[in-house]
VEXKOLDO-430301 format. One record per residue (C-alpha): x, y, z. Coordinates in steps of 0.05 Angstrom, whole numbers, plus 5000, padded with zeros to 4 digits. Example, Ala and Ser with C-alpha at 12.3 -4.5 7.8 and 13.67 -1.06 7.14 Angstrom:
VEXKOLDO-430301
524649105156/527349795143/
//
This chain:
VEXKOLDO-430301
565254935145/569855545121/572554965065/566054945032/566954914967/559354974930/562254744862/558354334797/560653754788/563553634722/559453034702/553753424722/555653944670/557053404612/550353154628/546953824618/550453944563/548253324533/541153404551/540554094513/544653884452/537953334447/531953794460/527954074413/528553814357/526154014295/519753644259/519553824187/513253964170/510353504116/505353644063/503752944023/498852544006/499651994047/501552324112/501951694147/507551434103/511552144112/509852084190/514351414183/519051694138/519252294189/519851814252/525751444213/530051964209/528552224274/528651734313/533151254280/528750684266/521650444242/515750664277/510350244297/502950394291/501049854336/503649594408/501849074459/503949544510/505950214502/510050524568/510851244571/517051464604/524351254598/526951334669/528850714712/522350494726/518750464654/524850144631/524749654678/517549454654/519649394586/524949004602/521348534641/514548434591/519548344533/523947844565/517647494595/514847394524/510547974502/512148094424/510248874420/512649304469/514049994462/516850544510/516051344492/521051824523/520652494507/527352764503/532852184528/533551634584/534251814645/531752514633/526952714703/529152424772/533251764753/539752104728/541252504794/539452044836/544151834896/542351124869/542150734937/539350014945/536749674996/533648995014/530049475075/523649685092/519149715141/512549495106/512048675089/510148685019/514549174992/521048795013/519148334962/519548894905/526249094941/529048314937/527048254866/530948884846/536648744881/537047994847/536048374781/541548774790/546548314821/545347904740/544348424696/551348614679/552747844660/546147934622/546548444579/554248674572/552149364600/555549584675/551549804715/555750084774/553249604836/556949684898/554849134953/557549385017/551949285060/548049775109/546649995168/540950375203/544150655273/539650695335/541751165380/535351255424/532750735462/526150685423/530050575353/532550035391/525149755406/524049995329/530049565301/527048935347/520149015327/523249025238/527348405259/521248005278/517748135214/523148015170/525847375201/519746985161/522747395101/528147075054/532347675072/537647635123/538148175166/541848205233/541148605294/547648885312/551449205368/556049805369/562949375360/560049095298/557349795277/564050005282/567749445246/562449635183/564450345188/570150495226/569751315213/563051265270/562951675330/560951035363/559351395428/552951525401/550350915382/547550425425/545249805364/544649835297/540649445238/545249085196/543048835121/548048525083/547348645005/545349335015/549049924968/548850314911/549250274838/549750794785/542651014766/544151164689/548550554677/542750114716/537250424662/542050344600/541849674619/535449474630/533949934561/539249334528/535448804558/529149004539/532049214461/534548454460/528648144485/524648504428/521749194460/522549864417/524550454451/523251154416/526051824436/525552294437/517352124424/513352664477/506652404475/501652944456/495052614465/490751894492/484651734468/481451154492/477650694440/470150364452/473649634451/478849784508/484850054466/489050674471/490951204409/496851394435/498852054395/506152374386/509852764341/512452144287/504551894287/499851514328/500350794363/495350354377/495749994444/492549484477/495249814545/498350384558/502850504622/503651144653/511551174684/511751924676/515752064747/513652784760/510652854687/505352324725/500452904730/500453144664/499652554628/494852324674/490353014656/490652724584/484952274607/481652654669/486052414726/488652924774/493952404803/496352624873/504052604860/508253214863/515353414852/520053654922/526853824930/532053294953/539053454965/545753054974/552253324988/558952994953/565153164990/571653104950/576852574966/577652515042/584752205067/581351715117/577451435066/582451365017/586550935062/580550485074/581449755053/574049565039/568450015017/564250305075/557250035096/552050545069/549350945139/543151135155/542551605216/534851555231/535752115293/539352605237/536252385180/540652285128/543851695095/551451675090/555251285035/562251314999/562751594938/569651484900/574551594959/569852124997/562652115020/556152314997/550252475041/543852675046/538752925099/531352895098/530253635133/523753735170/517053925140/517454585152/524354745122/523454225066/520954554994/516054354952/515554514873/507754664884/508555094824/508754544778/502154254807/499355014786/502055114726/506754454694/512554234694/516754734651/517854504571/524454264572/525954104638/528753424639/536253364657/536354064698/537754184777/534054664826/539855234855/542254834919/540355104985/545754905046/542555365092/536054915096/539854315106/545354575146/541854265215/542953545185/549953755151/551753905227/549053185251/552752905206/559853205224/558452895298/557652195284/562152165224/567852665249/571552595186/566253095151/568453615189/574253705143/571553485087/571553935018/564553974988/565453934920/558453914897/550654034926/545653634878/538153924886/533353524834/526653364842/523652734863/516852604865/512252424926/504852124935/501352374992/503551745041/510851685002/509050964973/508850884894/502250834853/503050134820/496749734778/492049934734/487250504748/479650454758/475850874710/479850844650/480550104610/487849934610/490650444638/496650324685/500450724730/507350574757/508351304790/510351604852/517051374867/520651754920/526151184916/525050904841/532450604838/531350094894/522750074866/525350064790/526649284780/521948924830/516249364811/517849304731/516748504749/511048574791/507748964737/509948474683/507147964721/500348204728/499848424655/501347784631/498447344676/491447754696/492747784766/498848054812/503647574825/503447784911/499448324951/502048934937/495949314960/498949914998/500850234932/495050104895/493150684850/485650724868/486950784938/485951554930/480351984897/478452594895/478852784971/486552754948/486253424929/491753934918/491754284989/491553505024/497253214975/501253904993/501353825067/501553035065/507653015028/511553605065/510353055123/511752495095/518752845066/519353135139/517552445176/521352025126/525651775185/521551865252/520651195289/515750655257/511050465312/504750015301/498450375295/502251015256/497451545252/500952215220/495852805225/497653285166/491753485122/487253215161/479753265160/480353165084/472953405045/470552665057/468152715125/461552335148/455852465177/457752415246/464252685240/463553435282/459453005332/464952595354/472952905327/472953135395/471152475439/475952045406/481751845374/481951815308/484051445248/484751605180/481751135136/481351285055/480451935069/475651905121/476752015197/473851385234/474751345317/479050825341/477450925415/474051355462/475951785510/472151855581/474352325642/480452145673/483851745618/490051895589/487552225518/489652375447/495251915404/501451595444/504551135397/508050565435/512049855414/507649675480/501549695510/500150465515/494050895533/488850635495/489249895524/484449985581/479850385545/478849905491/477849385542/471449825563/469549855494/468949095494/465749035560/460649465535/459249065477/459048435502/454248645560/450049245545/450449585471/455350005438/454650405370/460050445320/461050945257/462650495196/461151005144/467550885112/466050195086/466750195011/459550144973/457049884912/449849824869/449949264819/443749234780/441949114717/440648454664/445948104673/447748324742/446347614783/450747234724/456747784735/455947704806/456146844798/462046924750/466447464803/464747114865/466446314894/459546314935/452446354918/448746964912/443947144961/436347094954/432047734961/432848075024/438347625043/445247785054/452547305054/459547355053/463147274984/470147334957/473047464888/478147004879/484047174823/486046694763/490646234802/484546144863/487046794908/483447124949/482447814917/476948034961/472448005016/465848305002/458648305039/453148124987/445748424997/439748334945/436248934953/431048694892/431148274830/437448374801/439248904846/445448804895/449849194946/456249074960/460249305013/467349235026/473149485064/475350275066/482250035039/479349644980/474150194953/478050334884/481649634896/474449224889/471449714843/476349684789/476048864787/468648924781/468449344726/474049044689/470048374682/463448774670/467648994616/470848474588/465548074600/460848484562/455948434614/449148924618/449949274676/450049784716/454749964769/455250634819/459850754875/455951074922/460751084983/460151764998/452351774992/450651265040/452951255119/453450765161/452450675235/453649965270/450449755332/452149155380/451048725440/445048415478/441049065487/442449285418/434549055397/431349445457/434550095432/431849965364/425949715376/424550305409/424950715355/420550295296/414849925293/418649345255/418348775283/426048605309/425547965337/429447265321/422647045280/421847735257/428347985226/433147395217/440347345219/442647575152/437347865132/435748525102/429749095100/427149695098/425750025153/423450635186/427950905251/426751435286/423251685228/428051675181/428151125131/433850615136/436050045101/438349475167/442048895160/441548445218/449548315221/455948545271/462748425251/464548445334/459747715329/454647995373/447848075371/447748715318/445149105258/447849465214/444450135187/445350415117/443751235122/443151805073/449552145102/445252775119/440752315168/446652105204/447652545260/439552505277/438751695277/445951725324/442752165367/436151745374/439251155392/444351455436/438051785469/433751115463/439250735497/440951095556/436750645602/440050015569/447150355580/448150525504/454950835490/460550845440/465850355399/471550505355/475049985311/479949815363/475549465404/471649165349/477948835326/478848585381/472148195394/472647985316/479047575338/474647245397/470747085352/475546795295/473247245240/478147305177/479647985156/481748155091/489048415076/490248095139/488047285141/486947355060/489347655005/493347584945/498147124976/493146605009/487646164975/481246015018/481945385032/488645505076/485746065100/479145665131/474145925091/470745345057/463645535079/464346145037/466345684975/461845324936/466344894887/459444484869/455245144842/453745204766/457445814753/464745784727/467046284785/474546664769/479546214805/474545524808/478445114767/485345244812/481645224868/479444504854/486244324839/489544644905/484144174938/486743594897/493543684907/492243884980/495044415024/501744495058/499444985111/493845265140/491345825190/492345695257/488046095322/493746125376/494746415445/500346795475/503746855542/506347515536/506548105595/506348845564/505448695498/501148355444/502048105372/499148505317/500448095258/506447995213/511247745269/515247085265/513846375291/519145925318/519245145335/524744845356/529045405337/527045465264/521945965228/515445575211/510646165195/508146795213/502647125258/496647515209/493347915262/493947965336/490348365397/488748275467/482947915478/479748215539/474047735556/480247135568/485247615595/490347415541/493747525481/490547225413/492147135344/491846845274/498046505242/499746115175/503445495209/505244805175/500344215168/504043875221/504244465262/496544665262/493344095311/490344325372/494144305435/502244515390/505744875422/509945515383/513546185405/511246865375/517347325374/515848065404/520748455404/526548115408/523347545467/520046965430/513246865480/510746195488/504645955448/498745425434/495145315379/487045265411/480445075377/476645705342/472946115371/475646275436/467646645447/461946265406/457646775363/451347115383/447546705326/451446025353/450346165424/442846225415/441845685367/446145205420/441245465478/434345345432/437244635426/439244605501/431644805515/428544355456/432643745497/430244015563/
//
């Protein structure tokens, strides 16, 4: 590397330049009588044009992304749009960016925002007159392990149900898409076609003339100084040139997220670290080149490797604890000014990957590096964007986060569009929600999380990822220092929750596999001792809610599709969206008149929360509503001896007459008081126990103590999931969500089309019923050997895709493998046979009658009947 040049580049120093000829300029200070009409007379010759005092939607930042949603609300119809940037376009992450695009990634939902952008940029030159720089040349990710190989099989069966093609490759054709490979180290590769780069400032000049010609204003430079929320919903959005009143405001700030975000009492979890790529000048082997190169990705060296001009540009993802973080601006700000500025480059710290590189492209070796860029791109604490509006504050959206905002930058300015306009999202997206954090998020946690995340950015995907930075967070439970030692854990919303348990002899702690791994036989116990003695469960992190109030019962009929429960009785209920989604599963319990508690999922705390209030809201509804997840605990306990360890310990009276399925009370255990619902997500005979968290650990111990004789032990979420597929139980996010209505999803019981109440999403549910449905959820089984379906895999017939698998696990009382999946109409009869693909190996299948194992409640009302007949 003696040819190392460390040169700037001399766009880089044009761009600069340009940047500070813009920034700070001067505001005369005016002195009038009507200061509003010298504010516009000020903003005029400033800025150019006429300012507005009033906006539909007001987005704050001009980078990629917040242009992109101001192109896409104007050209979707919205009259009044207006996007702030305080000092020019691009300013912030967007205009150093290495700009690559890809129809990738690993997750299911977000290929859809990649697919979108992709489409968008492939049309907007022909749209708008503007270039925007795309180069098409495809990509591949190279496997040169054995388990990227089981990695790049288990993508390909959850994308083949995906519009995008992707192709599993081997080394010949690796070779033919970039010839300049050391080929002896790669044993398969992951081939998208489509894949590139395109010129990040060209791309957001571009969308900012789309979104100028379909109407939106775009000010700048316009720093906002202030947001003040009004009592009917509205924002006062305050700069320099005057105030704007908004009906919404957007928050698309990149790593000024955090600042504006304070404006209004949000600490968002987003910070600012250092990426680097390395361009090399013109390299001869290139230059003779006939076709552009496929964009590389070498997930063992971590880096991605494209051409730039006639030489190559790469850049490495160094490990956690040689990457950098710009904590200081967390502390103290970003600095005033910053906005088109670099951080001094560091080779040293990426030197390892530099090396990597130079082996499996040989070419680098003597290449001339003509310039290191160092900017700063900003990270959540699990790397995925925070997209949606935000619970706690009325019409306030976020569209933050974006560690790769070129590819996010169109699909996510639709998405958003989309759900602003239309009052619901237009797919699931619920990964980057924005209220899946709170304030266990904190600065130490968002610190460490992101140095992994950075660090890990290539490690191998396997199901069941667990990363363990930052971890216990300050929301830990009640039983947490009784059991982080007996079991694995998982992290769930900031809790840690066991997944399985450990007993002498087994093989202990996390082994992520593509296969079965170590915790299959212990989760197989786990469900033995469910199904035959009684096993307790922490569920603490189940998200909670207190509805109560006047109009509580009538928000509660207009939010959810079934009745609400009596006093002292509990159901199931869902929130359905606009167009008769499924936006929610929640459990339902009248505690007194007018009184409810609602739980719901860990991963839909904020999620749930934020819907309810919004109607309450909107709705202008009397009531009251308190999250009080972290007050309550809650311990779960299962199987046929389950009511001989509680009975045990109070004098209510526990039996079938006595406390009813469904049903709720008040009860007294061990002393401590206890609100029980009489209800097991495994299907079994159960209760479930609502606890003041400091109670916890002394109502575990009781029963654990109470139970010994009846062989009492413990169950982590593994197992449970397990016995909730035996049983045929939907889970949310899984079976339903944003993408699936009810009805195709089986759960008419839980719908009452024929109640009074004008439920959210009844009048398009009625029509889907009308119209009727093209596919439905289908309970199959699986031949497979050493591995079992999980959900989101592919399913063939006959050699074509017909649907895909939801969830999957091993169902241990059967001996086989089980899951759900969305199949045709003429596909879903019992007794069809499918293949699942795993892996690369499509396993035979059969759609069966639900439930493979009858219900507790089922199985004793079938043997009352047996003995009534008798």
């Amino acid at each position: 590397m003696s040819r190392i040049l460390n040169l700037i580049n001399t766009r880089l120093r044009r761009d600069l330049a340009a940047c500070r000829g813009t920034a700070g300029l001067p505001l005369r200070t005016i002195c009038c009588t009507s200061r509003k009409q010298a504010q516009e007379s000020d903003a005029s010759s400033v800025l150019g044009k006429r300012w507005k005092d009033t906006a539909e939607t007001v987005i704050i930042g001009g980078g990629c992304v917040g242009v992109s949603v101001a192109y896409h609300l104007a050209k979707g119809g919205m009259k009044d749009v207006v996007l702030l940037e305080k000092s020019e376009l691009t300013a912030g992450s967007t205009w150093h960016a290495a700009g690559l695009t890809t129809y990738y990634h690993p997750g299911i939902n977000l290929k859809k925002v990649h697919y979108d952008s992709i489409k968008l940029y492939e049309s907007l030159e022909a749209e708008t007159g503007q270039a925007v720089g795309f180069h098409q040349p495809g990509s591949v990710r190279i496997a040169s392990t054995a388990a990227r190989v089981d990695e790049m099989r288990y993508q390909m069966t959850r994308t083949h149900w995906h519009v995008t093609q992707q192709y599993f490759i081997g080394p010949e054709k690796v070779h033919e898409l970039f010839p300049l490979l050391n080929i002896d180290k790669v044993l398969a590769g992951l081939y998208t076609p489509g894949d590139g780069h395109i010129d990040p400032y060209s791309l957001t000049m571009a969308l900012a003339a789309g979104a100028r010609m379909y109407g939106a204003q775009i000010y700048n430079p316009a720093p906002v100084s202030a947001l003040n929320p009004t009592a009917d919903g509205k924002w006062d959005v305050q700069t320099p040139h005057g105030t704007i009143r908004a009906n919404r405001i957007v928050n698309a700030t990149g790593f000024w997220a955090r600042e504006v975000g304070k404006m209004i009492g949000f600490d968002h979890p987003t910070i600012p670290v250092h990426h680097q790529y390395v361009v090399t000048a013109t390299v001869p082997e290139v230059k003779a080149l006939k076709k552009e190169l496929a964009v590389i990705r070498d997930l063992e060296g971590s880096y991605y490797l494209r051409q730039e001009r006639d030489g190559l540009l790469f850049g490495p993802y160094e490990q956690m604890e040689k990457m950098k973080l710009q904590d200081s601006w967390v502390r103290e700000g970003v600095p005033p000014g910053f906005g088109k500025e670099l951080f001094e480059s560091d080779l040293d710290r990426i030197m390892e990957h530099v090396e990597m590189a130079m082996d499996m492209v040989p070419v680098l070796k003597k290449a001339d590096i003509i310039n290191i860029v160092s900017g700063p791109i900003t990270y959540t604490p699990d790397l995925l964007p925070m997209v949606g509006p935000h619970q706690g504050a009325r019409n306030y959206w976020a569209a933050i986060g974006f560690g790769y905002g070129v590819i996010h930058a169109g699909g996510i300015g639709k998405f958003l569009s989309d759900w602003i306009r239309n009052g619901e999202p237009p797919y699931d997206l619920i990964e980057c929600d924005p209220n899946r954090y709170g304030k266990w998020a904190d600065v130490p946690f968002m610190c460490a999380k992101a140095r992994e995340s950075y660090g890990f950015n290539n490690v191998v995907g396997y199901p069941k990822e667990e990363r363990f930075a930052g971890r216990p967070t300050s929301r830990r439970g009640g039983l947490y220092e009784l059991l982080k030692d007996k079991a694995s854990m998982g992290f769930h919303a900031g809790w840690e929750q066991p997944h399985w348990f450990y007993k002498p002899g087994d093989d202990v702690g996390y082994k992520p596999s593509f296969r079965r791994t170590n915790w299959f036989g212990p989760v197989g116990r786990e469900c033995k001792l469910v199904m035959e003695k009684v096993g307790v469960i922490d569920l603490t992190p189940f998200g909670k809610f207190i509805v109560k109030g006047k109009d509580s019962q009538r928000l509660l009929d207009r939010l959810f599709a079934n009745t609400m429960p009596k006093v002292g009785l509990t159901n199931i209920s869902h929130m359905l969206t606009p167009s008769g989604r499924v936006f929610a599963e929640v459990t339902i319990t009248q505690l007194a008149p007018g009184e409810f508690l609602l739980i719901t999922g860990s991963g839909s705390e904020g999620h749930d929360l934020r819907w309810i209030e919004s109607e309450a809201a909107d709705g202008g509804y009397d009531v009251d509503i308190s999250n009080v997840t972290d007050d309550i605990g809650v311990l779960g306990i299962a199987g046929p001896n389950s009511r001989k360890v509680l009975q045990k310990l109070t004098d209510e009276d526990l039996s079938d007459a006595g406390f009813k399925f469904l049903h709720c009370k008040s009860i007294q255990l061990a002393g401590v008081p206890v609100r029980a619902i009489r209800i097991s997500y495994t299907g079994e005979l159960g209760w479930e126990l609502y606890i003041d968290q400091k109670n916890m650990a002394a109502v575990y111990k009781a029963m654990m103590e109470a139970g010994k004789d009846e062989g009492i032990d413990n169950f982590g979420t593994y197992a449970m999931s397990s016995l909730r597929l035996e049983k045929g139980f939907r889970g949310w996010g899984a079976e339903m969500n944003c993408d699936t209505n009810p009805l195709e999803a089986g759960l008419d019981y839980f719908i009452k089309l024929n109640k009074p109440a004008d439920f959210i999403g009844k009048a398009a549910l009625q029509e889907i019923k009308a119209k009727g449905l093209k596919r439905k959820l289908s309970y199959i089984t699986l031949d497979t050997d050493d591995i079992d379906p999980e959900g989101n895999e592919t399913v063939w017939h006959n050699g074509k895709v017909v649907g895909n698998t939801t969830s999957g696990a091993y169902s241990y009382s059967s001996q086989q493998s089980l899951a759900f999946a969305y199949l045709p109409l003429e596909l879903c009869s019992v007794g069809q046979k499918v293949e699942v693909e795993l892996l690369g190996r499509k396993y035979p299948a059969e759609v069966i009658q639900e439930p493979l194992v009858l219900t507790e409640p089922t199985r004793t009302r079938l043997q009352k009947k047996a003995k009534g007949k008798a």
